[in-house]
Backbone bond lengths (Angstrom), bond angles and torsions (degrees), N, CA, C in turn:
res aa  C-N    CA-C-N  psi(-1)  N-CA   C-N-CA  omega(-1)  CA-C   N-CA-C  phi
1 X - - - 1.447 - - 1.527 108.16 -
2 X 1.288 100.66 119.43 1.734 105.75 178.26 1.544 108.34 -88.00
3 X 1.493 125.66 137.43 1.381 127.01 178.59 1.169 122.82 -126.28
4 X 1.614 119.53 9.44 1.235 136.90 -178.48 1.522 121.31 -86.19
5 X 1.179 122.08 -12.88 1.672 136.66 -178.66 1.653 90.94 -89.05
6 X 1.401 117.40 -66.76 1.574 112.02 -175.83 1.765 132.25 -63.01
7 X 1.669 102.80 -34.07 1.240 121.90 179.96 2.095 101.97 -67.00
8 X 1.290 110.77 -31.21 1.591 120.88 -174.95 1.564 93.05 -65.56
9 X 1.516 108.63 -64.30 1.587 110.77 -165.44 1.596 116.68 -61.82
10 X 1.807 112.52 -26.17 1.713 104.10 156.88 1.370 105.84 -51.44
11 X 1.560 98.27 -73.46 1.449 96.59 -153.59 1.292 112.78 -29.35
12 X 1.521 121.67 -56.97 1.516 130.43 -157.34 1.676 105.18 -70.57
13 X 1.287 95.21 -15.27 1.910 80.21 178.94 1.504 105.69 -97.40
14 X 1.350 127.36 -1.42 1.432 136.56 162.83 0.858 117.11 -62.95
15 X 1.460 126.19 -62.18 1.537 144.33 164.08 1.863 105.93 -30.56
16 X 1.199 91.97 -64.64 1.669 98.77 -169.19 1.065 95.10 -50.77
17 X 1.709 128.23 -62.46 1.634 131.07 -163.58 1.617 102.01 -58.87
18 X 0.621 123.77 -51.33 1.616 130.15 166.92 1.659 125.11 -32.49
19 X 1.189 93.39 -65.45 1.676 112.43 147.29 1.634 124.73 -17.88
20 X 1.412 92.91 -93.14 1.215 129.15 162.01 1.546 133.97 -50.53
21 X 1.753 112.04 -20.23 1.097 125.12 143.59 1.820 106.45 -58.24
22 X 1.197 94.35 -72.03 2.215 104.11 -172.69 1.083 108.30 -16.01
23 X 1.711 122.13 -40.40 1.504 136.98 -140.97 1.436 86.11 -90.42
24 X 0.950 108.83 -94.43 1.840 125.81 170.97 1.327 109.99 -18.07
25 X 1.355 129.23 -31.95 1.488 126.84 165.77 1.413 105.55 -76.59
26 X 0.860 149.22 -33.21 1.426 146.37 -161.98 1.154 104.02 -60.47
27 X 1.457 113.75 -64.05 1.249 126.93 -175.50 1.879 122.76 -76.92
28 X 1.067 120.00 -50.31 1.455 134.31 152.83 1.263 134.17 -102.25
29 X 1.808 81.35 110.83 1.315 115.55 168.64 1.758 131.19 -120.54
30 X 1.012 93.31 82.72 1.356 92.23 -173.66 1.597 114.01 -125.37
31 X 1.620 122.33 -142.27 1.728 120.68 164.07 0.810 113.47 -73.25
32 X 1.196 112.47 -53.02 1.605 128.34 -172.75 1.948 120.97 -33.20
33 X 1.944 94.02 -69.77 0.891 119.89 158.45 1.771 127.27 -34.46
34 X 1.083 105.76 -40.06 1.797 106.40 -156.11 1.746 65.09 -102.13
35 X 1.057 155.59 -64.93 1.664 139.77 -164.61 1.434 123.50 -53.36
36 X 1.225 102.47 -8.87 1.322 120.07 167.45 1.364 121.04 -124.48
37 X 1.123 125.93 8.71 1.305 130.84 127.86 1.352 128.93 -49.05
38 X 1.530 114.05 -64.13 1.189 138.87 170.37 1.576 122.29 -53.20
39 X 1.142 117.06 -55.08 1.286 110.90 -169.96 2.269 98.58 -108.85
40 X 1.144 101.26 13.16 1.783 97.36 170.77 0.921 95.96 -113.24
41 X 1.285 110.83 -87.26 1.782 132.65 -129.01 2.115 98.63 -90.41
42 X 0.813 88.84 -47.13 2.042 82.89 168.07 1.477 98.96 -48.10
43 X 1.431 110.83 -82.85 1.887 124.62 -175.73 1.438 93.25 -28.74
44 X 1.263 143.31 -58.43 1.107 139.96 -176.69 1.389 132.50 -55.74
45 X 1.273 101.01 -69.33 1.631 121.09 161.90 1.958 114.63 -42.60
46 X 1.163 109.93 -24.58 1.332 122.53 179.60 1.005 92.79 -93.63
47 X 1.526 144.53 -84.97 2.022 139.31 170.61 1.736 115.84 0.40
48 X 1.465 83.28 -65.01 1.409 85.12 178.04 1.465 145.39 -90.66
49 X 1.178 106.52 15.08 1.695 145.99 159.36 1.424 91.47 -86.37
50 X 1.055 125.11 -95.78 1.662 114.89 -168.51 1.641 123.96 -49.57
51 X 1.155 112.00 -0.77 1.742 116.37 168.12 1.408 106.86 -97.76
52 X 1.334 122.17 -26.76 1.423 122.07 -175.25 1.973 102.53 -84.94
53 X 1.423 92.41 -30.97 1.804 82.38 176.82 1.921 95.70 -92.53
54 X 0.488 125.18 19.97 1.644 128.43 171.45 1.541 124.80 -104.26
55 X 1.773 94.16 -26.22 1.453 113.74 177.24 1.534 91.31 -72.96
56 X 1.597 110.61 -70.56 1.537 109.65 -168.84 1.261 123.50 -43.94
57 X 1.415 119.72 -34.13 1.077 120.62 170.85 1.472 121.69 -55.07
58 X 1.390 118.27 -62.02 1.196 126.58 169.95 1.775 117.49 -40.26
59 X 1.036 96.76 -45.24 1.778 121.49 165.01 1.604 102.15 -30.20
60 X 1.350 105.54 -61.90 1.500 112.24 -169.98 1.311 112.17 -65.42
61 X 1.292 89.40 -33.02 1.961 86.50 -165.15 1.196 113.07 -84.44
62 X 1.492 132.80 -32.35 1.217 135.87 160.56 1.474 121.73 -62.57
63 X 1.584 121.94 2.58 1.434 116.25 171.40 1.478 83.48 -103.13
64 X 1.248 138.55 -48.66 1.172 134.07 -178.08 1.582 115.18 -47.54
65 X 1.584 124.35 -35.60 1.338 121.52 -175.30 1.768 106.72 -77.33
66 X 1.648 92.26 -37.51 1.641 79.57 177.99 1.643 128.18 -93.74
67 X 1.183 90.07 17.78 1.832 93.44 172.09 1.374 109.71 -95.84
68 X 1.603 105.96 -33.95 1.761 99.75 172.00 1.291 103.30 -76.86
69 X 1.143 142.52 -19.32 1.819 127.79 -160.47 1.374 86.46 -97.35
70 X 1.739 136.31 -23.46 1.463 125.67 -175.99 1.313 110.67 -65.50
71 X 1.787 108.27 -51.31 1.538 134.05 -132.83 1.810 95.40 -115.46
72 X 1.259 103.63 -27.58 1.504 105.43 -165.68 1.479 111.30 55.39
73 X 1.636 111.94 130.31 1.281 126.69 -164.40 1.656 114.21 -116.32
């Protein structure tokens, strides 16, 4: 199982949202804003940090499962 085509396209749409968060802060700042900071886009931004190190992880272990089932360990 390859995880490097899908794990690229999170990352990169994180980045952008991230981005694109910065922007949207610049300009709005208000309650609203910082409450949806707080209870969205952090909770979020944190989710998807821990799926991308969860991917890699998994990453490892599945080169690891198929080198012993190839190579026998």
């Amino acid at each position: 199982m390859k995880f490097g085509a899908s794990r690229s396209q999170l990352y990169d749409a994180q980045q952008t949202a991230r981005v694109r968060w910065d922007e949207a802060t610049a300009t709005w700042d208000d309650q609203a804003r910082r409450d949806f900071q707080e209870a969205i886009w952090l909770p979020l931004d944190d989710h998807v940090s821990a799926v991308l190190r969860a991917v890699d992880l998994l990453s490892v272990l599945f080169t690891q499962v198929r080198n012993e089932c190839e190579f026998g360990s």
